[in-house]
C-alpha positions in Angstrom: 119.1 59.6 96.0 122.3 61.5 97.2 122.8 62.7 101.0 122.0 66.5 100.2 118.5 65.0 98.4 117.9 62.8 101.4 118.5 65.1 104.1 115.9 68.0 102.1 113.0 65.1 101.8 113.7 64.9 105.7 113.4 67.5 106.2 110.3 68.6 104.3 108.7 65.8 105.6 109.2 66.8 109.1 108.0 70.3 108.7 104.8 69.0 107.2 104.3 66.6 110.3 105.0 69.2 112.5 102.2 71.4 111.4 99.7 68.6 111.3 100.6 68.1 114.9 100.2 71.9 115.7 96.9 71.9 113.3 95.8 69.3 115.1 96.4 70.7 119.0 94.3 74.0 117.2 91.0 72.1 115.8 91.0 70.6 119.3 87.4 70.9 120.9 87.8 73.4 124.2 85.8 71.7 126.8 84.9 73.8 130.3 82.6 73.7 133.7 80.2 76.8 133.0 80.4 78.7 135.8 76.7 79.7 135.8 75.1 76.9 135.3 77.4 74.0 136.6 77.3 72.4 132.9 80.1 70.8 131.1 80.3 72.4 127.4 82.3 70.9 124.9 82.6 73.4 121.6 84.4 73.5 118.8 87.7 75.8 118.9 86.7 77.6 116.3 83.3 78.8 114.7 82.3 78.9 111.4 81.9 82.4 109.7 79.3 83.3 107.2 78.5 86.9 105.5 76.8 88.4 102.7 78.2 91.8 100.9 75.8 94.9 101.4 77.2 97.0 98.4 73.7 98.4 98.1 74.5 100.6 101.6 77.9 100.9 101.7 81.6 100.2 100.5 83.0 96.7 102.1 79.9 96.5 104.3 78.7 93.2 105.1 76.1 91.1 107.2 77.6 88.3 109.5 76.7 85.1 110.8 78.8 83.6 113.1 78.4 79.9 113.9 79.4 78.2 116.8 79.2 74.2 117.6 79.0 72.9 120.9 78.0 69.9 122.9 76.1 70.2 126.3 76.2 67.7 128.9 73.8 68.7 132.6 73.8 65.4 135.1 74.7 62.9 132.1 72.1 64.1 129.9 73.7 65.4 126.3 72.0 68.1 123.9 73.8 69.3 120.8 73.4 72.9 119.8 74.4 75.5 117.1 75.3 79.2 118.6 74.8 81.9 116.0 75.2 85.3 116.5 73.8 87.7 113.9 76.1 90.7 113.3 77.1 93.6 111.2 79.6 96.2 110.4 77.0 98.2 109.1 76.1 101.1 111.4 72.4 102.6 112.5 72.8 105.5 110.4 73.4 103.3 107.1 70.3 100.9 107.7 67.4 103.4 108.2 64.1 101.9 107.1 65.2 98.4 107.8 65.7 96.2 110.9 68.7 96.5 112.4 69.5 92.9 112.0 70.5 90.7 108.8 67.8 89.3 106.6 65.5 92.4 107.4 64.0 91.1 110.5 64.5 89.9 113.9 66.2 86.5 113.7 64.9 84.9 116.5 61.8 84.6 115.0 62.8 83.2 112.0 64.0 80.0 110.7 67.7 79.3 109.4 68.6 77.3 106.7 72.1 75.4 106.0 72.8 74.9 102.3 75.3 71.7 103.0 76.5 69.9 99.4 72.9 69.0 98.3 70.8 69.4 101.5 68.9 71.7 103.1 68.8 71.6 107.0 66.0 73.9 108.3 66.5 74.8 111.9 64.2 76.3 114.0 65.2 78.5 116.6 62.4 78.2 119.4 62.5 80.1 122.8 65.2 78.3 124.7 68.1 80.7 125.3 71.6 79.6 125.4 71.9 80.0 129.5 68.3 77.5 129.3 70.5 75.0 127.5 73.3 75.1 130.2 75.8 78.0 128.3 75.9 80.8 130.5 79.1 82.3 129.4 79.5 83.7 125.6 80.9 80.9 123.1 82.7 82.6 120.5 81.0 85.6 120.6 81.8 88.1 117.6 83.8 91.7 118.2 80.1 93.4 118.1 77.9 94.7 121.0 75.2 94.5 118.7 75.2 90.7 118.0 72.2 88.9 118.0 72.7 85.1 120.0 70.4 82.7 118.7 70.3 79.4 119.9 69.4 76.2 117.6 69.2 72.6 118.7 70.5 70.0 116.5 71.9 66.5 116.6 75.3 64.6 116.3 74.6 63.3 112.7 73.8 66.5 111.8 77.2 68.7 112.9 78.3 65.4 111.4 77.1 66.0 108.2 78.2 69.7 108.0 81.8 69.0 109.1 82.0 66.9 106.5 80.3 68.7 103.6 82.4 69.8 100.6 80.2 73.3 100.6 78.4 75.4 102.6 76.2 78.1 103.2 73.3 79.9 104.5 69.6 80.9 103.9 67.2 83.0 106.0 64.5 83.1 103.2 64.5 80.0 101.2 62.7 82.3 98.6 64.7 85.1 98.9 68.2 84.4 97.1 69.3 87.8 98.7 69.6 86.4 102.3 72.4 83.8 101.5 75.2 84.0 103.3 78.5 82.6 102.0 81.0 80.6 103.8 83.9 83.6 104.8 85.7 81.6 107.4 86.1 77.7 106.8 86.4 76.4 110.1 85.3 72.8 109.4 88.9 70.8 110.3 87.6 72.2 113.7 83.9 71.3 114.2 85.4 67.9 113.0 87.3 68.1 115.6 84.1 68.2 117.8 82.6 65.7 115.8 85.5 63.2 116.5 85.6 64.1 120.1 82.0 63.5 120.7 81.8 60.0 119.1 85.2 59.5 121.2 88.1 59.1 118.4 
């Protein structure tokens, strides 16, 4: 290999290490004190991002699910939550005779499911709000005043499981093949991230 070969290699080879350092310092989980509820929150640094194509209403309309990963720790006790936020770029005007929300009905009361590689994870949203789990300030929260926050508990092998999982998606009516929601947004390097923080690597 001559000089002019070796120095290129060199230098590709430092440009590519470069970036994983600065993907790296991105995927990093973003830990804070919530100033409402004196909690330490420890969330991913970057949500995952589902939607579904509404060509039926309108022209490059679409549903959103927005997904955000976060660990919750209130006097040394630890609870592991997923943040959605239902949301649309549809207006009022374009969804007469339907709920304003995705999926035809008002989320909170109804069950979300992950489609992760062969599993389906069914999670149940309850009636625990977000600032009841120790998250008082919005986590991730998408550019609409009209989002819906839904808060779903979970556990570590589970945000395990989806960090790792080769596909995703969602379901809000298992027998409605309408409601799925595809992955727009792969954030997984960084709810790996979380992952890997959490079980302290």
């Amino acid at each position: 290999m001559d000089r002019a070969t070796w120095i290129a290699v060199c230098l590709i080879l430092s440009i590519a290490q470069s970036g994983c350092v600065t993907t790296s310092d991105t995927e990093a989980p973003q830990e804070y004190l919530d100033n409402e509820t004196a909690a330490t929150v420890l969330v991913a640094a970057r949500p995952l991002v589902f939607a579904r194509d509404r060509p039926e209403l309108a022209v490059h309309m679409r549903d959103y699910v927005t997904l955000a990963a976060a660990a919750v720790d209130r006097m040394g006790k630890t609870d592991y939550v997923l943040i959605a936020y239902f949301w649309t770029t549809l207006d009022a005007h374009g969804r007469e005779g339907e709920s304003a929300m995705p999926g035809g009905a008002d989320p909170r009361t109804r069950e979300l499911i992950i489609v992760a590689d062969d599993r389906r994870i069914r999670l149940r949203s309850g009636a625990v709000s977000a600032h009841d789990m120790g998250i008082g300030e919005a986590v991730h929260a998408p550019p609409s005043r009209a989002a819906i926050q839904v808060l779903y508990r979970v556990d570590l092998a589970t945000l395990r499981f989806l960090s790792a999982a080769h596909h995703l998606a969602l379901l809000q009516d298992v027998n409605d093949p309408t409601s799925s929601f595809q992955l727009w947004s792969d954030r997984r390097p960084a709810l790996n991230g979380l992952v890997r923080s959490l079980n302290g690597q």
